[in-house]
C-alpha positions, 0 to 999 in steps of 0.5 A: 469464468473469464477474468476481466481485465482492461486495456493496455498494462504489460507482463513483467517477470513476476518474481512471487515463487520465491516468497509465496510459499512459506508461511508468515514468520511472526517478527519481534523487533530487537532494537529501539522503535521508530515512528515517523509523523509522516506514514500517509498522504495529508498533513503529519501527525502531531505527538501527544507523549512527551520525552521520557513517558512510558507508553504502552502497546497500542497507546496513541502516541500522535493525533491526527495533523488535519481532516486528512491525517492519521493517528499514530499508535505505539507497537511496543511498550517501553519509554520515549526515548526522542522525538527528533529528526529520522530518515525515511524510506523517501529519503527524507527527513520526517518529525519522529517519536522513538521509543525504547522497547522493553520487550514486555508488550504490556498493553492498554486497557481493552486491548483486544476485546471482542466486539460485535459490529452489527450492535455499533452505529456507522458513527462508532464503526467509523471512529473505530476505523480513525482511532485504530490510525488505518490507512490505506496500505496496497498505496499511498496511504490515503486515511481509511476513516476518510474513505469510509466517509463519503458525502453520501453513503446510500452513493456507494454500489460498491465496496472493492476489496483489492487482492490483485496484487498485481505488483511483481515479487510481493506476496503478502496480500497472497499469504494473508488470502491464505492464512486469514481469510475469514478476516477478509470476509468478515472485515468487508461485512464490517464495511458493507455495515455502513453501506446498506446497498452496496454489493462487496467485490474481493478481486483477485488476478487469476494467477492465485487459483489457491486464494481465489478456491479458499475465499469463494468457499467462505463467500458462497453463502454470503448474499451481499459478497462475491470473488470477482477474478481478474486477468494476470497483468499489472498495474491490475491493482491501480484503483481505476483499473480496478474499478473498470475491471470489475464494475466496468466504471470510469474515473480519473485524476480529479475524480475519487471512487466514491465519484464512481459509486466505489470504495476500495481498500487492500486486503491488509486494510479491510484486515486491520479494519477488522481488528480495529472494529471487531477486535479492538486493536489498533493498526501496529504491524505490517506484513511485509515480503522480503525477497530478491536473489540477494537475500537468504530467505525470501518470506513474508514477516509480520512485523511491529510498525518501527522496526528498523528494516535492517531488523528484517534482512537479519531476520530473512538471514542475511544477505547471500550476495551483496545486493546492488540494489535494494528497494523498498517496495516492488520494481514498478513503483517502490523506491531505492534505499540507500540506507537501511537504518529506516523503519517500517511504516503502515504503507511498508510493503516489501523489502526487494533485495536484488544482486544486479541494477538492471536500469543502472546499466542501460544507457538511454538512447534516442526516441524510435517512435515505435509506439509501445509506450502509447500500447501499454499505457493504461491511462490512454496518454501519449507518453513519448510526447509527454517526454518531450514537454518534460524535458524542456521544462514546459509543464503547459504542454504536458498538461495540455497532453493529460500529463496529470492523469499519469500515475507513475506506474512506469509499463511505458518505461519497461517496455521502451526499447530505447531504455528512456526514463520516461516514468522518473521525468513524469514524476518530476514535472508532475511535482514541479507542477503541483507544487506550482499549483499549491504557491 
C-alpha cells in the first residue's frame, strides 16, 4: 500500500527509540493538584466549588466559560484548598482551583458505569462528550463537544482519527495504539454514531508497522472503518495535511474541517470520548512521554490532570545530567519552561528533557536566498519574504503574502542554513495582528 502524504514538510531527528517501548507506567500524584481554568482555546472555565468543599474523583469543579469553552472535572478526591493565581505551562498566569489530595480516590456517583452507545441519541452522546470536559488533545485544545456539533451532520464524509503522530520524541499516542486499541476502534464507531454517512479513517505514518498490524486486524471486519497509512514526515499530523493526505481535500486558515466534510481528533481524544460515552468517566488523566538525554527514564506515564510536572521527572527518575533545556511538548512546536512547579493539563503532552540548547547556540546570520524555506513549507508561503514584514513591523505586508495561513510549525526555521528565527517572528506578528483584530 503507498502511503499518502503531501507536499513539502522536513525529516527531523525522531527521537521516538527512547520511549516507544516500555509500557505506560501508571502515575499517582504526591503533592497538592492543580487545575488551571484556561487548559483549551475560548473563553476559561468558570469554579463552581467553593474553598474548603470536598470534591470528589471526577466531580465538575468549573463549567464551561462560553459556547467555546470546557468543563473542568476533579482527578483526585480531597478538599479545596485555593483558588488563586498559578503559573502555567505558557508562562502565564491563569485562575486555578487547587485541591489537596487525600490519596482516598473516592468517586461520584455512577462513575465508571457501563453504557451502550448504540441506545443513546446523538443528543446524549454529545452531552456526554461536553460533561466528560474532552478537548482536543494532539493541539490546541479546541472543545470536542463543539466539533461534534457541526451545522450539519449528514455534511460529514468523514471522521479522521490522527495517529500520525508526526512530532519527534513523543510516543504516547503510539503506546495507546498498542496498549488500548479496541478503545480507539470503538470510540470512532461512538463518533460514526452520529454521522450516519460518514466513513471512519485511523491514520497512521508508516514508521509505526506495529500499530498499524494490531489496528487493521481489529478493523478488518468493520464496514464503516479502514487504517489509512501516511508517509513518515512532520508536520504529517497538522489537521490540513492530514485532511489532504487522507482525503485529498483542501482547507485553510478561515475554513474548519467540517468545511471539508471532516472531523478530526487524536487518537487520545477519540479514547476519552469512549470513556466519557461508554464508560462514564470524565476526562481526568493524560499520557504524557518523558524523554530527552537529560532524563534517567524515558516512558510514557499515565498521570491525573493536576500533577505538578516535577511530580513526573521524579517519577522517570531524575535527571542524570542537568537538562539545558526542558520543553513541554516536542521540539517543533512546544514550549520552554522555566519552571517546573507547573501542572499537567488536558493538552500536556510530553516533558522533553534535553542536556544541550541547540538554538541558543546558533547565532543567526543574513538571508542566502537559498529557497529551502519556501521547499519545505507545507502551507505554500513564501517564509524569507514574510520575514521581511515581520521584522519591519509591517502586518499589511505579511498578510498581503498569506502570512496568516501560517501555523507556526517551525520546517522553515530547521532547515534555514542562516539559523533565522523565522517561526518565533510569524508567531509574533500573527499575534500582534489578531489582537488588532479583536480591539
Amino acid at each position: 500500500m503507498k502511503a499518502a502524504t503531501f507536499r513539502g514538510g522536513i525529516h527531523p531527528f525522531e527521537g521516538k527509540d527512547m520511549s516507544k517501548n516500555l509500557p505506560t507506567k501508571l502515575v499517582l500524584p504526591k503533592g497538592d493538584l492543580v487545575y488551571p481554568m484556561s487548559q483549551h482555546i475560548g473563553a476559561p472555565s468558570k469554579p463552581i466549588v467553593s474553598v474548603g468543599e470536598r470534591v470528589l474523583m471526577g466531580q465538575k469543579i468549573a463549567e464551561a466559560g462560553g459556547f467555546i469553552s470546557a468543563v473542568i472535572c476533579s482527578s483526585v478526591s480531597g478538599t479545596v484548598k485555593a483558588i488563586e493565581k498559578r503559573l502555567t505551562v505558557s508562562g502565564n498566569l491563569s485562575d486555578a482551583i487547587i485541591i489537596e489530595n487525600d490519596n482516598k480516590y473516592e468517586a461520584i456517583e455512577g462513575f465508571g458505569k457501563k453504557r451502550d452507545y448504540k441506545k443513546m441519541s446523538k443528543t446524549e452522546i454529545r452531552e456526554c462528550v461536553k460533561e466528560a470536559g474532552i478537548v482536543g488533545m494532539g493541539g490546541a485544545g479546541f472543545p470536542t463537544h463543539v466539533k461534534l456539533t457541526p451545522k450539519d451532520d449528514d455534511a460529514i464524509d468523514y471522521v479522521i482519527v490522527n495517529g500520525a503522530e508526526c512530532e519527534p520524541y513523543l510516543t504516547s499516542d503510539y503506546r495507546m495504539m498498542l496498549e488500548e486499541p479496541e478503545k480507539i476502534v470503538a470510540g470512532l464507531n461512538v463518533i460514526l454514531q452520529l454521522f450516519e454517512h460518514a466513513k471512519g479513517l485511523i491514520a497512521i505514518e508508516d514508521n509505526k508497522l506495529e500499530a498499524i498490524s494490531k489496528i487493521s486486524e481489529l478493523v478488518k471486519d468493520e464496514a464503516r472503518i479502514e487504517v489509512k497509512v501516511l508517509k513518515t514526515k512532520y508536520p504529517q499530523g497538522a489537521e490540513r495535511q492530514l485532511i489532504y493526505a487522507s482525503t485529498g481535500r483542501k482547507i485553510n486558515s478561515k475554513m474548519l474541517p467540517a468545511d471539508a466534510g471532516c472531523v478530526v481528533n487524536n487518537i487520545d481524544t477519540v479514547i476519552s470520548i469512549y470513556m466519557a460515552v461508554c464508560e462514564s468517566t470524565p476526562l481526568i488523566r493524560r499520557i504524557v512521554t518523558v524523554t530527552g538525554d537529560a532524563i534517567n527514564t524515558k516512558q510514557n506515564f499515565n498521570v491525573k490532570t493536576g500533577t505538578i510536572y516535577k511530580e513526573l521527572i521524579e517519577e522517570a527518575g531524575g535527571f542524570k545530567e542537568q537538562p539545558e533545556k526542558v520543553v513541554s511538548g516536542g521540539p517543533m512546536m512546544g514550549m520552554a519552561l522555566f519552571n517546573l512547579e507547573v501542572p499537567v493539563t488536558k493538552t500536556s503532552s510530553a516533558l522533553l528533557c534535553l542536556t544541550h540548547d541547540e538554538v541558543a547556540e546558533q547565532e543567526p546570520t543574513a538571508c542566502i536566498r537559498c529557497g529551502r524555506c519556501v521547499e519545505v513549507c507545507p502551507s505554500k508561503l513564501i517564509p524569507q519574504k514574510m520575514l521581511e514584514y515581520a521584522e519591519k513591523f509591517d502586518d499589511e505586508g505579511f498578510q498581503k503574502l498569506n502570512g496568516m495561513e501560517c501555523y507556526e510549525c517551525g520546517c522553515c526555521t530547521y532547515v534555514c542554513p542562516a539559523k533565522r528565527r523565522l517561526t518565533q517572528a510569524f508567531k509574533q506578528t500573527r499575534r500582534s495582528i489578531l489582537d488588532s483584530r479583536r480591539k
